[in-house]
Structure formats: C-alpha cells, structure tokens
C-alpha positions in Angstrom: 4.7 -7.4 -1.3 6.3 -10.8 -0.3 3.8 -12.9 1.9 4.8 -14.6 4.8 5.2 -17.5 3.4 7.9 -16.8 1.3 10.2 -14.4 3.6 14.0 -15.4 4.1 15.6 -14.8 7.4 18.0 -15.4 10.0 17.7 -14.8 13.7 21.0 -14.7 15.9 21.3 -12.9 18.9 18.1 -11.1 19.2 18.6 -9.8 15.9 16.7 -10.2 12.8 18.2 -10.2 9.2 16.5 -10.6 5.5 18.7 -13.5 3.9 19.6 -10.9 0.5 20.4 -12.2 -2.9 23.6 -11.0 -4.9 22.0 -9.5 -7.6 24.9 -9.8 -9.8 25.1 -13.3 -9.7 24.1 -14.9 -13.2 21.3 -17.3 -11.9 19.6 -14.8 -10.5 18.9 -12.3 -13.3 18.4 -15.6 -15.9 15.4 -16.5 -13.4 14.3 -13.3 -13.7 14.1 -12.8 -17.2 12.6 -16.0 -17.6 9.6 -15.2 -15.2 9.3 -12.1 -16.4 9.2 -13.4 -20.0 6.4 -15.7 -18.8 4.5 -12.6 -17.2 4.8 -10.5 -20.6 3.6 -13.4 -22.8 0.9 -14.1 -20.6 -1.9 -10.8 -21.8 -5.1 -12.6 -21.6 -4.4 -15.8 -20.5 -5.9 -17.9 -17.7 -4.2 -17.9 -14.3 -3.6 -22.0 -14.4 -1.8 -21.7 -17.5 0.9 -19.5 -16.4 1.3 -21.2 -13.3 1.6 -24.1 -15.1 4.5 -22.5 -17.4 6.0 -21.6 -14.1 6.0 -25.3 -12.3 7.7 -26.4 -15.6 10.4 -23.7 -15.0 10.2 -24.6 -11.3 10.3 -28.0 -11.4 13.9 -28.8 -10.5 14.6 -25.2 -8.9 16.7 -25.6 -5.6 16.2 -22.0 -4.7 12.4 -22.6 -5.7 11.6 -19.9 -2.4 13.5 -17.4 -3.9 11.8 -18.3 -7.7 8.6 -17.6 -5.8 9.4 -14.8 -4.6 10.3 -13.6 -8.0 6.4 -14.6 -9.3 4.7 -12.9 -6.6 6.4 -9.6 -7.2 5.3 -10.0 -10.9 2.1 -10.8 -10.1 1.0 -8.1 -8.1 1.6 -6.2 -11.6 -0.9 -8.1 -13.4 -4.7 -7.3 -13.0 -7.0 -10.4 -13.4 -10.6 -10.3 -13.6 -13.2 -12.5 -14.9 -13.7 -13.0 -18.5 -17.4 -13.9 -19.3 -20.2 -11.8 -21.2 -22.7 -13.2 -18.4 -22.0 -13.7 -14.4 -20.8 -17.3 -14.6 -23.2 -17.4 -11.3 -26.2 -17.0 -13.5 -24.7 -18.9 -16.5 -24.5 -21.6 -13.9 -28.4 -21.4 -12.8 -29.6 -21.0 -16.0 -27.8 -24.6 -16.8 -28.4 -26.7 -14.1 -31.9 -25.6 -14.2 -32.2 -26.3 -17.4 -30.8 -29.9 -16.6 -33.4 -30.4 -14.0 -36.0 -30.2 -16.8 -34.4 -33.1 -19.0 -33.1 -35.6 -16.0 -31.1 -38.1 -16.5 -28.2 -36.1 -18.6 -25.7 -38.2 -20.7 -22.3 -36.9 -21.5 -22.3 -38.2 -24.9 -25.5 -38.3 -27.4 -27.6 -41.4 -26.0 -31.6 -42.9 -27.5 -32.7 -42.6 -23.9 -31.1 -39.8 -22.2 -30.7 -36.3 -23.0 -27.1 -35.2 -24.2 -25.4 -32.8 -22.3 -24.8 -30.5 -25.4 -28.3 -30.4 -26.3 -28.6 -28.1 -22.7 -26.3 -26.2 -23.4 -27.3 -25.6 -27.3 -30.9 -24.3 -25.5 -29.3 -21.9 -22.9 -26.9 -20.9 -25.5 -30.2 -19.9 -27.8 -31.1 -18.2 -24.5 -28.3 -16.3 -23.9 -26.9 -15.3 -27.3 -23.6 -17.1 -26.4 -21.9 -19.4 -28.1 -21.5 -23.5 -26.7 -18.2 -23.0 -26.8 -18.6 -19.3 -24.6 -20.5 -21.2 -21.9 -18.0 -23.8 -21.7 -15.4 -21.1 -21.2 -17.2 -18.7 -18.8 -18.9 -21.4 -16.8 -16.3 -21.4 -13.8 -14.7 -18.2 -15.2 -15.3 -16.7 -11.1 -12.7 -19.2 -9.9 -9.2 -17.7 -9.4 -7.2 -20.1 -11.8 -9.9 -19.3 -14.8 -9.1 -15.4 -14.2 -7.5 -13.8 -17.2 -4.3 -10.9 -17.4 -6.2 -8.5 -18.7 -3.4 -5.7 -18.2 0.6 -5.8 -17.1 3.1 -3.4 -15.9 6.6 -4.9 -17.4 9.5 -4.9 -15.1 13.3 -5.2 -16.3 14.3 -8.4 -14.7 17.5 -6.3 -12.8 15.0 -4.0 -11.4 13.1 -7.2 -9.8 16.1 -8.4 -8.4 16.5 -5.0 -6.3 12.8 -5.2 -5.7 13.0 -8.8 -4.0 15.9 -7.5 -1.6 13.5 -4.7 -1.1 10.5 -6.7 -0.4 12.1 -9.2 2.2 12.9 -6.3 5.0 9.6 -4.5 4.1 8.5 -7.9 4.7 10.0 -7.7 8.1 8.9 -4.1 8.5 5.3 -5.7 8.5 5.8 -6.9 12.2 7.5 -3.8 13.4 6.4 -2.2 16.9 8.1 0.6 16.6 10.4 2.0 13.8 13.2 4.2 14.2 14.5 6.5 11.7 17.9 8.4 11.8 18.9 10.9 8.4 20.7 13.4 8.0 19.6 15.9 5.8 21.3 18.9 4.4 18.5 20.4 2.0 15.6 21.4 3.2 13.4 20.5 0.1 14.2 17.1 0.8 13.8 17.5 4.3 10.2 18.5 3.5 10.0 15.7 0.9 10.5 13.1 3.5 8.0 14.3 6.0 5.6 14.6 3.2 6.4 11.2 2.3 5.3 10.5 5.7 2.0 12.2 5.6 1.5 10.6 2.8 1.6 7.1 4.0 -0.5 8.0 6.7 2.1 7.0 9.6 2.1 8.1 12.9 5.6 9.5 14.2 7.1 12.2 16.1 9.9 13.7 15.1 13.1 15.7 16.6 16.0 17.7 15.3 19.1 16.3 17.1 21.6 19.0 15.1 21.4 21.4 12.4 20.8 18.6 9.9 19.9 15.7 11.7 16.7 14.5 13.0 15.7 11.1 14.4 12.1 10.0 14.1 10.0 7.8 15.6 6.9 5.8 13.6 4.7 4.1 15.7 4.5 -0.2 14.1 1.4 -2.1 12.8 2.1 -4.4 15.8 1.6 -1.7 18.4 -2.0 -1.2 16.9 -5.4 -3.1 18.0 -7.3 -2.3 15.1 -6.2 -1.4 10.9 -2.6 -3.0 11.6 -2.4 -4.9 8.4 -3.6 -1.8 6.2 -0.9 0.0 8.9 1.9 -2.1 7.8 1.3 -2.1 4.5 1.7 1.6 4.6 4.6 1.3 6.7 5.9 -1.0 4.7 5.4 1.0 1.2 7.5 4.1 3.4 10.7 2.1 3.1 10.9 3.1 -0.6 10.8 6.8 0.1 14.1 6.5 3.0 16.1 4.9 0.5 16.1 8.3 -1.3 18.0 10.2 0.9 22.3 10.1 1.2 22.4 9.2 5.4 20.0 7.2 6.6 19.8 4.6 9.7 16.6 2.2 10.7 16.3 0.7 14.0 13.3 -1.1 14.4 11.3 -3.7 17.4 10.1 -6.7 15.6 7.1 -8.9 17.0 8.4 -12.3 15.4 5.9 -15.0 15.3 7.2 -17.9 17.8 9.3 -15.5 19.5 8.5 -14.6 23.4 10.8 -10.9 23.3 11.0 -8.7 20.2 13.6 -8.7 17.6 15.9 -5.8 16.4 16.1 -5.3 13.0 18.6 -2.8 11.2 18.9 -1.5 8.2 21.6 1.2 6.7 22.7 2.3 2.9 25.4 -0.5 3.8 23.1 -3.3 2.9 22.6 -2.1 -0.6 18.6 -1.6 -1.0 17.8 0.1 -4.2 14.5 2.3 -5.0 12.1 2.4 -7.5 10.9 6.4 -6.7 12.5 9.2 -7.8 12.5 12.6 -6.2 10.2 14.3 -9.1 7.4 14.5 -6.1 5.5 13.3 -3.9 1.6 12.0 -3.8 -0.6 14.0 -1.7 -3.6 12.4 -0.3 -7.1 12.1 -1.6 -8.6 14.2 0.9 -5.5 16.9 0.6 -6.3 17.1 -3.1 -9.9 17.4 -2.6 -9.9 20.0 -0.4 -7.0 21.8 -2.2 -9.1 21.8 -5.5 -11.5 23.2 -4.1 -10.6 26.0 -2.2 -9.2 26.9 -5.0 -12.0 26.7 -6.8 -13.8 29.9 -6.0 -12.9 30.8 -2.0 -11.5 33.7 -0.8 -8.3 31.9 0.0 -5.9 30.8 -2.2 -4.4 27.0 -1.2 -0.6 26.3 -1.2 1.7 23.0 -0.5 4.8 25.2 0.7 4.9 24.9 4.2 7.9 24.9 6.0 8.5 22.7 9.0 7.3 24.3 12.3 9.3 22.9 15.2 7.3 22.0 18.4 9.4 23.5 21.0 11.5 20.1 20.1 9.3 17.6 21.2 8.1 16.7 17.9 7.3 18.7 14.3 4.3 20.2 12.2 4.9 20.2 8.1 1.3 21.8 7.5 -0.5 19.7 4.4 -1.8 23.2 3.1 -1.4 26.8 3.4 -4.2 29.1 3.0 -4.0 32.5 2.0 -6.5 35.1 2.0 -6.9 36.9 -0.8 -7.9 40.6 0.5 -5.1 40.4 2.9 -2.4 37.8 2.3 -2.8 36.6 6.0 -2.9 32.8 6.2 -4.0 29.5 8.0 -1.7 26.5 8.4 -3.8 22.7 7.7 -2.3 19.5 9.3 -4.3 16.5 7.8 -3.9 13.7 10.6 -3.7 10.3 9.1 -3.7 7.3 11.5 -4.1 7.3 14.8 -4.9 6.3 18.5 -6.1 7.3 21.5 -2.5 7.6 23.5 -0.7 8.9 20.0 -3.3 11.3 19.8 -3.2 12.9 23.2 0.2 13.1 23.2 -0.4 15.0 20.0 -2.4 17.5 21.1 -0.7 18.2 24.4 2.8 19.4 22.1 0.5 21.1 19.6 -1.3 22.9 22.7 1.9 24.2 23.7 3.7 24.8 20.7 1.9 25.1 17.8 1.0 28.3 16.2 -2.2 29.8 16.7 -3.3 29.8 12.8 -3.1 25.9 12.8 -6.2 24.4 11.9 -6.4 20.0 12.6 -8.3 17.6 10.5 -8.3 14.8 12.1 -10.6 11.2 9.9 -12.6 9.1 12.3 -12.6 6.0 10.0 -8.2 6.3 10.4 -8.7 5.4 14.1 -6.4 2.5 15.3 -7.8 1.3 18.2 -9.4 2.9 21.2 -10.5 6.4 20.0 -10.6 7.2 23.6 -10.8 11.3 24.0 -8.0 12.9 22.4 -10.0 15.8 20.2 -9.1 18.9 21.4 -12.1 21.2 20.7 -11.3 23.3 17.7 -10.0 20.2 15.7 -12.2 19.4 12.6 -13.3 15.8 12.9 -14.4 14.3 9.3 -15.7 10.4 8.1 -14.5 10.9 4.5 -14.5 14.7 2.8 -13.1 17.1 5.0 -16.2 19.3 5.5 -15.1 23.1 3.2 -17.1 25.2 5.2 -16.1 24.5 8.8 -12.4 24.7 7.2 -12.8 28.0 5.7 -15.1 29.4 8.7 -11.7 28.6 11.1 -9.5 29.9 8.8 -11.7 33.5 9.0 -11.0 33.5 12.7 -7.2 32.4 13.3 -5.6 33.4 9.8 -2.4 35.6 11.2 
C-alpha cells in the first residue's frame, strides 16, 4: 500500500484521478528491475544499507516519486526483525552499567582511564557473546539496524501493474461511499464476488437491477467514527477482487484532504488496472473456518460453503457464510457472519432481514467489528460474539429453525 505521501493525482472539476504510469515504457520496467534486484540481493542485510543502495540509484531520478513508490511496494514484501541473541535493551543496561563501575571511559586504551573495549570484553564474558556481537546487536531495535530476514520476489512487470493498482486503492482509502456496478453472467462468480466481500469485512447492500446486473453499495472508511483505517485498508485490498470480473463500473465520494465538498472518483476496465488474484477461490474468515471445522468435527450437522444468494425482497441480498445440515433429516440452517458495522448500517440491516429473510437464518454479528456508535441494532435472536463464535448457542438455534 502506497502512503500518502507518495500518491499521484489530479483534481479538475470535482473529479479525482490517479496520475498512471505507461507500463510499457522502457524507463519504467528498467527502474523496476533495478529495485527489485536490490530487494532480492538484500536477504539478511540491515535496513540502512539498502536504502543506501537505493539513494545511489535515486540520486539523480527526476521521477524519484514514482521510484518510491516502486520501493515501498517491495518493501512491504520483506519482513524485518531484529537480529540479536540478547534484547539489545538489556545488552544496553548490562553495558552502561558496567561503565558506571569503571568511570571515566576512554575510547582508545589510556594508563589512566578505562578502555571502552575492556567493558565490553567483561559483559561479553557475561553474556557468551562475542565483542564484535555486542557491537552489532547494541542498537539492533532501531529500524535502520533491522535485517530482511525473508522476501516474496516480484517480476518487475508485475510491480509496474501493482503501482497503478496501488495509487487508486490509495484513493479508495478516503472514500465515503463506494459504488459498484458489474454485470455478471455466472453465478459462481456472482457468489465469488459477494464472498469476496464478506471476506473483507465490508459493509454494503446490494440490488439486482436485471437478470445479470447488480449495483452495490459499500459504505467508506471516511463515513466511519471508529476502525476507519483498518476499514480502508480492507476496502482498499477489495479492489483486487473487482478487477476479476469482465463488466465492472466504480463510482465512489472521496473526502480529499484540503478539499471543503467531496471528490468523485471513477474507475472502469478502460483504465487498464491489472490483478494479482486469480479465481481458484476465495479466503474465508478466521472465525468462518473455525466454526466450520468444528461443526464438522463431531455435530449432528454437517457444514457447507454453497449457499446461493437469497434476495431480500430487492432491497438488499443474503449470501449465507455456511449451510448447516442435519444429519438425521437433511433439513438445514442458513449462517450470515456480519463483519463491520455500525449502529445505522446495522438497523437498516435488520429491518430488510426482518422482512425478508428466511426463517432458518441464524446472524453472528462480532462486538470488537463495531465502527462507531453500537447504538441498538441487535435484533434478539442474533448471536453476538467478542472473538469465537460461541458452538453451542449456534447449534442450539439451528435445532429450532432448521427448515
């Protein structure tokens, strides 16, 4: 994800636009492989060092904003974690105490102080390091002493699509509201776009307009009081997952910093975004796979991911996370696993499912996903959870309702 700092736009007319790269140009994919060839080499070497390589290659770059961009997208690839056999904390105390006991310290050997190296010869007897170890792990907390301890490579074509990519999730990030208009012939990937959905936690309403097109509405980080960044990042990692389908349109409200009315921002297959997924499946969430592990497990029900889409009397849409079947009679329970949400998303919620939904549905709904105001939107036969969706209340519904 591209930070704020290095996001390229233009605003005219209300209207909001990521300045793209043309990924075929030569410049760009000879940055790229010489960032990425920087990244690959760099497998266990400090952070300062290859940011140092990278202000060498930087140093006279024009389009350094773009170079940037390039680095952060490789970085967030890389895991970095302190290198040092002892918390460089402690290593630190154990030192400067030491120190205190032998005042005044000399940097080099001196008659009539003590040498610094003798200190660190004593701790090192101490500690069963090395001099040379303590000299290395001694700041080895800070950020630019952090090592690359692991690396997921990326073809430097494929980080040219992902730049374009990141710049309007980067916009996406200050969306209000997003708008979402496919068309969809197949119904497995129909179902694989809502589950894409549930997966990212969003809150949205949905609405079939014809036989294969629906428009759907996501409610934006912006519109939140409370989790908006982790929101937004969500939102954000949703964009991927539209790209996959053939007909697609994004209309979206953008709260721009420094800007008094919102911004529209649109998005079609026209401006030539590329994804990294592929339509081999979909992640479920933790607490789906939890709870479909272990009802099946040892229950009396049997747990299954293939729901259909239950229309809500056109007002909105249920894709159930899990079906339950009972094994004596086959009859079954529908689970919707609510990710974020709010007080007035909430209630309207409940108000279409009240109406509409079928009578073997049973809601989860997680009190730590609550964006904002949890005001008093719980109907009362909805399962309300903090982090493991409780088995037995689930299975004790399911007894009653199962049709």
């Amino acid at each position: 994800m591209l930070t704020a700092d290095l996001l390229r736009t233009t605003i005219r007319k209300g209207e909001i636009r990521p300045t793209w790269i043309d990924t075929t140009r030569p410049q760009w994919l000879t940055r790229a492989e010489e960032l990425c060839a920087i990244y690959e080499r760099g497998l266990h070497e400090r952070r300062c060092d290859i940011e140092e390589q990278m202000d060498d290659l930087l140093a006279d770059d024009r389009s350094h904003m773009v170079s940037k961009g390039f680095a952060k997208l490789l970085d967030d690839r890389a895991v970095w974690e302190t290198a040092s056999p002892l918390e460089p904390s402690e290593l630190r105390r154990m030192v400067f105490e030491r120190a205190a006991t032998c005042h005044p310290i000399s940097a080099t050997p001196d008659n009539t102080r003590t040498w610094r190296g003798t200190v660190l010869q004593e701790v090192a007897r101490e500690t069963g390091m090395t001099v040379e170890a303590i000299e290395q792990a001694f700041y080895a907390d800070l950020k630019d002493e952090q090592r690359m301890v692991a690396y997921k490579p990326m073809a430097p074509r494929d980080l040219l699509d992902r730049y374009n990519l990141a710049l309007a999730q980067g916009v996406l990030l200050r969306a209000r509201e997003m708008r979402l208009h496919v068309a969809v012939s197949r119904p497995q990937k129909l179902r694989q776009l809502f589950r894409w959905l549930k997966f990212h936690q969003l809150m949205h309403r949905a609405k079939r307009v014809s036989t294969s097109r629906w428009d759907i509405v996501i409610d934006g980080p912006m519109s939140l009081f409370s989790q908006g960044q982790r929101y937004g990042v969500l939102m954000a990692q949703f964009l991927p997952a539209i790209l996959l389908l053939d007909q697609w349109a994004i209309e979206a409200d953008i709260q721009w910093p420094n800007h008094d009315h919102t911004l529209q921002f649109r998005l079609t297959p026209d401006d030539g975004l590329r994804t990294h997924l592929t339509e081999k499946g979909v992640w479920v969430s933790q607490e789906d796979k939890v709870l479909y592990e272990r009802i099946n497990a040892g229950s009396e029900w049997t747990a299954s991911r293939d729901a259909e889409i239950m229309d809500l009397g056109g007002q909105d849409v249920v894709v159930p996370d899990l079906v339950l079947t009972r094994n004596r009679d086959q009859k079954k329970a529908f689970v919707e696993i609510v990710g974020f949400w709010r007080a007035a998303w909430l209630e309207r919620r409940a108000a279409v499912l009240r109406q509409h939904a079928p009578e073997n549905l049973i809601v989860c709904i997680s009190r730590r996903l609550a964006a904002g105001n949890k005001g008093e939107g719980f109907a009362e036969d909805w399962i309300d959870y903090a982090e493991v969706i409780p088995l037995a209340r689930i299975l004790a519904q399911a007894e009653k309702i199962a049709r």
